[in-house]
N, C-alpha and C positions, 0 to 999 in steps of 0.2 A: 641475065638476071642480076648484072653486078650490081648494086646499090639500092636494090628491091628489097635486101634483109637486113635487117637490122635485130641481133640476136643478143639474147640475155639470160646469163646463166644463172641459176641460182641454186648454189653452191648450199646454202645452209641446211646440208642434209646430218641424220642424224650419225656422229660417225663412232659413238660412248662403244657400240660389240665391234667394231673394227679394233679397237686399243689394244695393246701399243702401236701399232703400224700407224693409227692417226693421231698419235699424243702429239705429233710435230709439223702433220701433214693432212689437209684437207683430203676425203676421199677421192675427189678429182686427183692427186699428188703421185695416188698409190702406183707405184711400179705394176707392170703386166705384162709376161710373154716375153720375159728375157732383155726389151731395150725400149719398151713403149709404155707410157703413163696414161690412165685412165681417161684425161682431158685429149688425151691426141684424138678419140675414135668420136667424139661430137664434134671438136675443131676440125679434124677431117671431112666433117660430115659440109660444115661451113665453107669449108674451100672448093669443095664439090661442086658447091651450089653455087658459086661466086661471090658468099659474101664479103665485106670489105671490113667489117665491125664486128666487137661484138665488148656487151658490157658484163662485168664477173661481180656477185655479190655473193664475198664467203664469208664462211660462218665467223674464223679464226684468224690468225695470221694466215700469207700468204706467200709467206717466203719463198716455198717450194714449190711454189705456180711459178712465182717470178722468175724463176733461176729457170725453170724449163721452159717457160712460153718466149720469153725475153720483151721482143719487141714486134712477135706475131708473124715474122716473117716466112718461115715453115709454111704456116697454112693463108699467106697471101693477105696478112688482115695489117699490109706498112703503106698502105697503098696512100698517098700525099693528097687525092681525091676522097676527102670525110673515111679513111680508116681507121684502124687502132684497136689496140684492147686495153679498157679503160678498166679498172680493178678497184674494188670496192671491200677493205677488209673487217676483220672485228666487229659484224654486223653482230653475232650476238651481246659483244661488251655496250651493245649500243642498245642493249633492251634492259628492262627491269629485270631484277634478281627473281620477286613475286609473279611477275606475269610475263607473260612477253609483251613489249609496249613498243613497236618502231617508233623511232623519233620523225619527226618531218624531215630532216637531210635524207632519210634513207626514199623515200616519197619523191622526193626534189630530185636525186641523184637517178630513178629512174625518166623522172619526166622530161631534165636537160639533154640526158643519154638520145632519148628516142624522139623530141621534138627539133634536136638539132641536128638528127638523121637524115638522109634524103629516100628512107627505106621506104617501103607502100603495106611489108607486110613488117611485123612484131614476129622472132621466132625463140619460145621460152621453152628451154633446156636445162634437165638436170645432167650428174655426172655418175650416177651409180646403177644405171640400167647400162650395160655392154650393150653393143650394137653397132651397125654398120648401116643407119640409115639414111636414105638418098631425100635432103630435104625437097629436090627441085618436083619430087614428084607429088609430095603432100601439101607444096603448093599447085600443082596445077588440078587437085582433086575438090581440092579449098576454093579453088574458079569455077570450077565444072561443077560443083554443088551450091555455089553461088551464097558460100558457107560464111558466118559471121566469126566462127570457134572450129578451128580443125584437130583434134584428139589423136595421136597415134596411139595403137593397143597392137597387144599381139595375144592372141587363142593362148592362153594358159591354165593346167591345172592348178588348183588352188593349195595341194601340197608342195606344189616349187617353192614355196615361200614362206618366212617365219609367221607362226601363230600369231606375234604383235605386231607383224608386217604395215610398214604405213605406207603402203601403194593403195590402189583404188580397182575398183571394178567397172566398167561401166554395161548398161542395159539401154536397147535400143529401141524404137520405135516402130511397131512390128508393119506399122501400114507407110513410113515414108525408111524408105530404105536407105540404109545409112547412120539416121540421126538418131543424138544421142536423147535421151531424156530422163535418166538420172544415173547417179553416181553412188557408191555403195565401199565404203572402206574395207578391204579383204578382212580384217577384225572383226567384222558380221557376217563373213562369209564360213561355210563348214569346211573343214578339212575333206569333206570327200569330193565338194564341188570340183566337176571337171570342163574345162574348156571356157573359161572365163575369160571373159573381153578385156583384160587388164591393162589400165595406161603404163607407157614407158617414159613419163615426165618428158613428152614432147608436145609442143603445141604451136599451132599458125596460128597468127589474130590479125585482121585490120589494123592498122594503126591508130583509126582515130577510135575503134571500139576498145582499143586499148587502151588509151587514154581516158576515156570515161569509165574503166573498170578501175584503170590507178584511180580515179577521183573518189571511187565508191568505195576501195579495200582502202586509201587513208580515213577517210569520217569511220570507217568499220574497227581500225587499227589489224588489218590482215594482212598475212607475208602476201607478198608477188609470188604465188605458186602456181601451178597449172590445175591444182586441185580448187584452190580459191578463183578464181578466174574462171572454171568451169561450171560452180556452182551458181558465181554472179553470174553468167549468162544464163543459165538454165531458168533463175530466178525472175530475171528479165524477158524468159520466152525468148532468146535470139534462137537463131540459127547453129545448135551444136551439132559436129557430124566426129564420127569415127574414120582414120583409117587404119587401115590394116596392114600394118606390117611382118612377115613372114621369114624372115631371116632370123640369122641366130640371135641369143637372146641371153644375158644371165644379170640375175639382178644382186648385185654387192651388198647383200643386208650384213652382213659379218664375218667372223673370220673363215667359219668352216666352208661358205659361197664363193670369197674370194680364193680360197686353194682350189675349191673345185674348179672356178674360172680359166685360173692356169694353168692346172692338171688337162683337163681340156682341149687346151691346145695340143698336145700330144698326140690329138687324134687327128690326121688328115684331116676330114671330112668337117670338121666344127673349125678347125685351122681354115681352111680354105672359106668355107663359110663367112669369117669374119673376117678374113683379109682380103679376098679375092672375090665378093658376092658380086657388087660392080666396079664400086667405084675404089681405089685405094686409102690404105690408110698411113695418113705422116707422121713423124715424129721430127726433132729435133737432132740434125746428125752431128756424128762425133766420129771423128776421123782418131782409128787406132789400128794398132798391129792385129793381126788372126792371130787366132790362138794356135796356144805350142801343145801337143799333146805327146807325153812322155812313151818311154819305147812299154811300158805296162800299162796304161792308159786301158781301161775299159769301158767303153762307152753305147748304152743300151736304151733306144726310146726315150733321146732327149733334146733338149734345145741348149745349144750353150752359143752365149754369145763372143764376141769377140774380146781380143788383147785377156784371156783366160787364160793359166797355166795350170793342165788336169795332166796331173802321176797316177792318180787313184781309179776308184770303180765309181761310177757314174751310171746309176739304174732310173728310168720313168721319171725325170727330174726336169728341174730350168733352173739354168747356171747363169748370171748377169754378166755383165762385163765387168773383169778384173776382178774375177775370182781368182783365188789359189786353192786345190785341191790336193794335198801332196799324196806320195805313195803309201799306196796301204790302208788309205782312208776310203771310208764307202760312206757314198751319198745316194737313198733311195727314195723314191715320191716323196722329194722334197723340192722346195723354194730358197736358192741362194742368192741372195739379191748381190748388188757393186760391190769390190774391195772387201767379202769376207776372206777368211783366210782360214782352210782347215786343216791341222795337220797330221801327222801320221798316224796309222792307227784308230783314227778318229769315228766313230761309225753314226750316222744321219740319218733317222728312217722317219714319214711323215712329220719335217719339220720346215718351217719358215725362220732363216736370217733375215733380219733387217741389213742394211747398211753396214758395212764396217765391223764386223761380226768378229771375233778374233776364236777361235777353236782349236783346244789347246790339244794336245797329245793326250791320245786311248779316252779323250770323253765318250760319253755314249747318251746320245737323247732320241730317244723313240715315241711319237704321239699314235696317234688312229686317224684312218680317214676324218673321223667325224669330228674331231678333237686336236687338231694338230699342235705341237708345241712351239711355241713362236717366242722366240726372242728378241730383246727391242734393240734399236740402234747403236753401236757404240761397245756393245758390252762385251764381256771377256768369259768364254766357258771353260772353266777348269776341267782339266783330266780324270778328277772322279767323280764328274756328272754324271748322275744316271735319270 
């Protein structure tokens, strides 16, 4: 399937209740699971599949992609036969303040991307549904149903998700099995709805059908979304179909989803789930020391990663690489991301560092599952935090 995909992400997701964790960093950026970024588990999904490509349109700066994607080599996309990962930033400084208005480069930049491809199929990804899915199989279902628009969803209750949730539902065609024939924003759906076909911002398209839906969403002035793209073909009577994706699942609408996400991983069975379902997932390696763990080290239902040094109590937690945890300090259902440093005395109960966290001696910050307390990049917590 190598040169069959040609894949496009599109990054401009809303990232305002993630804040501060995306004041600096697109949600694709966000750390997860101790040593892996959000964008590793769709670019995984890409190397799976053989792509060789793939094109990035984010919202903001991009600097924190760059620095972890580099030159795509991880997931197989340096390949000197048409690969690459071509990056497209400040798409929203590129719209009006009053509306959103894409300008024609943003138009252009999809059409050079995918006509100078040698792909057969278009494969349009976001980054803030979790998941581990196997693209090679939702195209050969896209064949077998002789499909113009392939949809992934997955069965979900409709309380998984925020009230102004901007994901979709979709409802199917009860006499041709499979296909899709409309789309319904979870915003009109009730909170008690259960078992809804909701997309996970994945989609297969023909290439040239894709091209003439870019033709229709520029005279429209519409983002390249999978929601927009779904509509124009419905509009058009093409061929829409669902598939069904069945693996684990979690959708990054805000802060209190993303702790949940990584909390999560604590558990075997959703651990294994999303790293082991088939196929693997990569990141970007970084060759460091193991971690030192002191002769009072207490460590209980957690993940710590490597080049760490824990003196303290360490409860239901994920410790990044080149934390410092000194003696004395308790860290509990929390999130210590790179190079925080907490010292003695210190005590951490449902809290998120960012980066480079500095945790002075006897602070004390305590959130709730539903509310956790997050501190942003860089910062300095004084000793009589409470």
């Amino acid at each position: 399937m190598r040169n069959e995909i040609a894949a496009i992400f599109n990054l401009v997701e809303n990232e305002d209740k993630l804040r501060p964790l995306t004041e600096r960093r697109p949600i694709a950026s966000l750390p997860f699971a101790c040593r892996y970024r959000l964008i590793d588990f769709p670019f995984s999904s890409l190397y799976n599949a053989e792509a060789v490509s793939a094109a990035l349109f984010i919202s903001e700066s991009g600097h924190s992609l760059y620095d972890h994607i580099r030159s795509g080599a991880t997931w197989g996309l340096d390949s000197i036969a048409g690969g690459g990962v071509f990056t497209h930033s400040q798409i929203r400084l590129k719209t009006s303040n009053a509306e959103e208005h894409y300008t024609p480069a943003y138009y252009d930049d999809h059409y050079k991307y995918v006509t100078r491809s040698h792909a057969e199929y278009i494969l349009l990804m976001g980054s803030s549904m979790l998941s581990n899915i196997q693209i090679k199989s939702i195209v050969n279902y896209h064949n077998d149903k002789d499909s113009d628009v392939t949809i992934a969803y997955k069965k979900l209750d409709r309380n998984l998700f925020r009230e102004d949730s901007s994901y979709n539902a979709y409802e199917f065609d009860e006499e041709r099995q499979g296909r899709i024939n409309n789309i319904t924003p979870l915003t009109e759906v009730g909170m008690d709805e259960e078992a809804l076909a909701v997309g996970i911002e994945v989609m297969v398209i023909n290439k040239k059908t894709f091209l003439d839906y870019l033709q229709k969403a520029r005279e429209r002035n519409l983002c390249v979304s999978v929601k927009s793209l779904s509509e124009l073909a419905l509009e058009d009577n093409d061929k829409v179909y669902g598939f069904e994706y069945t693996g684990y699942l979690k959708a990054i609408e805000d802060i209190k989803s993303y702790f949940e996400a990584n909390m999560e991983m604590l558990n075997e069975d959703n651990f294994n789930a999303l790293f082991y379902r088939a196929d693997p997932v990569l990141t970007r390696s970084k060759n460091s020391a193991p971690t030192f763990y002191g002769e009072n080290a207490v460590i209980h239902n957690s993940q710590v990663a490597n080049d760490c040094e824990v003196y303290g109590s360490v409860k239901n937690s994920l410790i990044f690489r080149k934390a410092n945890i000194a003696k004395n300090a308790q860290v509990e259902n929390s999130i210590i991301m790179q190079d925080c440093y907490i010292e003695e005395g210190a005590y951490l109960n449902y809290v998120i560092l960012d980066k480079h966290v500095y945790v002075k001696k006897g602070a004390h910050l305590e959130g709730t599952p539903e509310n956790p307390v997050v501190i942003s990049k860089n910062a300095i917590v004084s000793g009589d935090e409470k």
